[in-house]
VEXLOFI-888042 format. One record per residue: residue in three letters; x, y, z negated of N, C-alpha, C in turn. Coordinates in steps of 0.05 Angstrom, whole numbers, plus 5000, padded with zeros to 4 digits. Each point is the difference from the previous one (the first is absolute). Layout:
REM VEXLOFI-888042
ALAXYZXYZXYZ...
***
This chain:
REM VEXLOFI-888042
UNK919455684917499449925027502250095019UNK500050295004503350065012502249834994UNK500349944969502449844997500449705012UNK497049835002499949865020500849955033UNK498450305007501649975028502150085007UNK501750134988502550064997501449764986UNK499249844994501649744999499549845022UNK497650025011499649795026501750215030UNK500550275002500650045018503349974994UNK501250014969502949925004500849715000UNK498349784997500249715019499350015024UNK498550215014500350005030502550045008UNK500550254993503350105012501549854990UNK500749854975501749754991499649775028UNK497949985008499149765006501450025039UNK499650215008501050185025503350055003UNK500749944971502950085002500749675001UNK499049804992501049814992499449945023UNK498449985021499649935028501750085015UNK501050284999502450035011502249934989UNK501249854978501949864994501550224989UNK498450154986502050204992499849844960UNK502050204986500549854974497750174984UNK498649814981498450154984501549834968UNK498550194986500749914973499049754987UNK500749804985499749704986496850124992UNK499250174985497850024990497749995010UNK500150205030498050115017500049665019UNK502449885005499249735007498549844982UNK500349934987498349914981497250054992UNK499550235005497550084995499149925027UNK500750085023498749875029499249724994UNK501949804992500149795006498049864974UNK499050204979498849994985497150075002UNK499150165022497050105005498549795022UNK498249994996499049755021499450175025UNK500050215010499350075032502950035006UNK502350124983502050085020502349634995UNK498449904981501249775006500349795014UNK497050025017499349795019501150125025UNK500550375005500950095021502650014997UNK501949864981502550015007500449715007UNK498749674988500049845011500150015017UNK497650075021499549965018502750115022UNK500750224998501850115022502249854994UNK500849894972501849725001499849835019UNK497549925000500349725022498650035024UNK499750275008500150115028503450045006UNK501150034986504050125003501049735002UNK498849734989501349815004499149915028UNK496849965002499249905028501250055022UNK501350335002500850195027503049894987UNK500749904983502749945005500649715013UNK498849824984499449695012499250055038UNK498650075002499650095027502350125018UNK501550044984502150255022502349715002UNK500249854980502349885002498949725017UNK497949894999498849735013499750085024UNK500049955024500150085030496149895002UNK499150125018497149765005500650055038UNK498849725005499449875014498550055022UNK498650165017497950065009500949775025UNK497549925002500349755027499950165027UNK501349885024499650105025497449955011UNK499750175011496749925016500050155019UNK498350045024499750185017497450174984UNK500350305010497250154982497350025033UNK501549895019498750155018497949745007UNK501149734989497849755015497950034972UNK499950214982497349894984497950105005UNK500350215030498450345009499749805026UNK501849815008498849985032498149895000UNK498749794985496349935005498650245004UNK500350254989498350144988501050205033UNK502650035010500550175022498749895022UNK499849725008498849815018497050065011UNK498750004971497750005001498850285009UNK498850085021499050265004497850094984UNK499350174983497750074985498050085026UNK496349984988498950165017500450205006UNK500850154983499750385010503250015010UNK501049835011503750085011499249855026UNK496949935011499849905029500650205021UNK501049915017499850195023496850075004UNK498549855002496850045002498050184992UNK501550004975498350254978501550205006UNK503250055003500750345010499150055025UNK498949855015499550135034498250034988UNK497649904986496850045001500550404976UNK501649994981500450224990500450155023UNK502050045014500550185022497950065016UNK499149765005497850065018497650284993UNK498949844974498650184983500450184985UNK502950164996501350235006499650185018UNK501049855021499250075035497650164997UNK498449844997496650055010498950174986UNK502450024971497550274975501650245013UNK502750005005501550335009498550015029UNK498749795022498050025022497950154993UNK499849994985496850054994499850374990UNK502049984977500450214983502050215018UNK500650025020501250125014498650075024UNK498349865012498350135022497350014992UNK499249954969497550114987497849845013UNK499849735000498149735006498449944972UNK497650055024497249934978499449735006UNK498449834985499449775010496650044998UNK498749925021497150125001499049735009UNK497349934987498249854995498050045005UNK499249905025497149995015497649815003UNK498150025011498349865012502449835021UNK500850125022502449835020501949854989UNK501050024967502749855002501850264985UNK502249974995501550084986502550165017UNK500350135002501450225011502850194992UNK501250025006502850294994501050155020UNK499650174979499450245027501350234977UNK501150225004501050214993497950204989UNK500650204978498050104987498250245020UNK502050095018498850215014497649885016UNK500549705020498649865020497349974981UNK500449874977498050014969497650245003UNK501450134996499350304989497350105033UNK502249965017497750035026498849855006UNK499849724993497649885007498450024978UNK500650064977497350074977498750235008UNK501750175007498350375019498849825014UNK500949925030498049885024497549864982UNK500049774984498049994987498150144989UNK501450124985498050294990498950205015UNK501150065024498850135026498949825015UNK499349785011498549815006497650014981UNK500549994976497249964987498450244991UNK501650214995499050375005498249985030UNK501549965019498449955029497749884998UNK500149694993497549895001498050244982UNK500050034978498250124981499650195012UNK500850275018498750145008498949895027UNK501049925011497749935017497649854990UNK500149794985498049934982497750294992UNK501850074989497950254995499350205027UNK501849995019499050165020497649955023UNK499949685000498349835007497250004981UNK500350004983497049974980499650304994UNK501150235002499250275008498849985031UNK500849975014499349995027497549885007UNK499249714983497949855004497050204988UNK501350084977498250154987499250255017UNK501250135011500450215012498049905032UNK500049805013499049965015496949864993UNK499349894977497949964996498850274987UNK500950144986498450214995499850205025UNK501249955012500050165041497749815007UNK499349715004498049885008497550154996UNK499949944968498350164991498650205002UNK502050254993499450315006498449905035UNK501649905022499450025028496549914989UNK499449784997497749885001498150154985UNK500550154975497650174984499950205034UNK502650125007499850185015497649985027UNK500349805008498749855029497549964987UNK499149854975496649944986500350374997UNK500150224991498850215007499550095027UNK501449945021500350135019497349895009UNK500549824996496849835016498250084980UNK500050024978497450144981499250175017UNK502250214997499750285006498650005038UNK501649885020499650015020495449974999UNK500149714983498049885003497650184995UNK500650254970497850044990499950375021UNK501750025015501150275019498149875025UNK499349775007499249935022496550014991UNK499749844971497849994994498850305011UNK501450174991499450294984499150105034UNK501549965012500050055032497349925014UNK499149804994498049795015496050094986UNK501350114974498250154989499150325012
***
């Protein structure tokens, strides 16, 4: 098996020297020209050496043309995204996100309508809200304490006033006796 590939790697280097046109021995040619892989690969670079020669000596032809009228339909025609229309509307909406993101714009959604307004202006009208409605609730409650507070005052007054008159009544009885 070594002796195998040591025969296939000295038809490589045979085969490398003979590419470079250097002289190899009648035998080692022969054997190349005798194995079927290094035989088809010396064909072959045969009549690749003839093609590049046939070639060098025949002139070719290339026709005149202009290269620049086969691009002018295509330069003519403006694509959508190369409108002036769509870069202003980009700019625009550029514009309006570094607007926004630079002086810190909320967009707030109401009962009224839709609004922008800055996060701080935000921020205090949700407090005012929340202290508006803290307010109501205590007074809510300070009112229905108060109601309570004055009906149990009714009260107390009126038990107070039916004794007084008990008392006066049965002090008079007591008197008259």
């Amino acid at each position: 098996m070594t002796q195998h590939n040591d025969n296939e790697q000295v038809l490589e280097s045979s085969f490398n020297d003979w590419l470079m046109g250097k002289d190899i021995p009648e035998q080692v040619l022969v054997q190349l020209q005798m194995h079927p892989v290094w035989s088809e690969r010396m064909l072959a670079f045969s009549q690749l050496e003839t093609m590049a020669e046939q070639a060098s000596h025949e002139p070719i032809n290339v026709p005149t043309w202009q290269k620049d009228q086969g691009f002018e339909q295509h330069l003519k025609q403006i694509s959508w995204w190369q409108q002036q229309r769509l870069s202003l509307v980009a700019l625009t909406f550029s514009v309006f996100a570094c607007v926004i993101m630079l002086f810190d714009l909320r967009i707030n959604l109401a009962d009224g309508g839709m609004t922008i307004a800055t996060a701080d202006v935000l921020q205090k009208q949700k407090l005012e809200q929340q202290f508006a409605n803290l307010a109501q609730q205590n007074n809510e409650l300070i009112q229905t304490r108060l109601d309570n507070f004055q009906a149990s005052q009714q009260q107390n007054t009126a038990q107070l006033v039916s004794y007084v008159l008990n008392n006066s009544r049965l002090e008079r009885k007591e008197d008259i006796q």
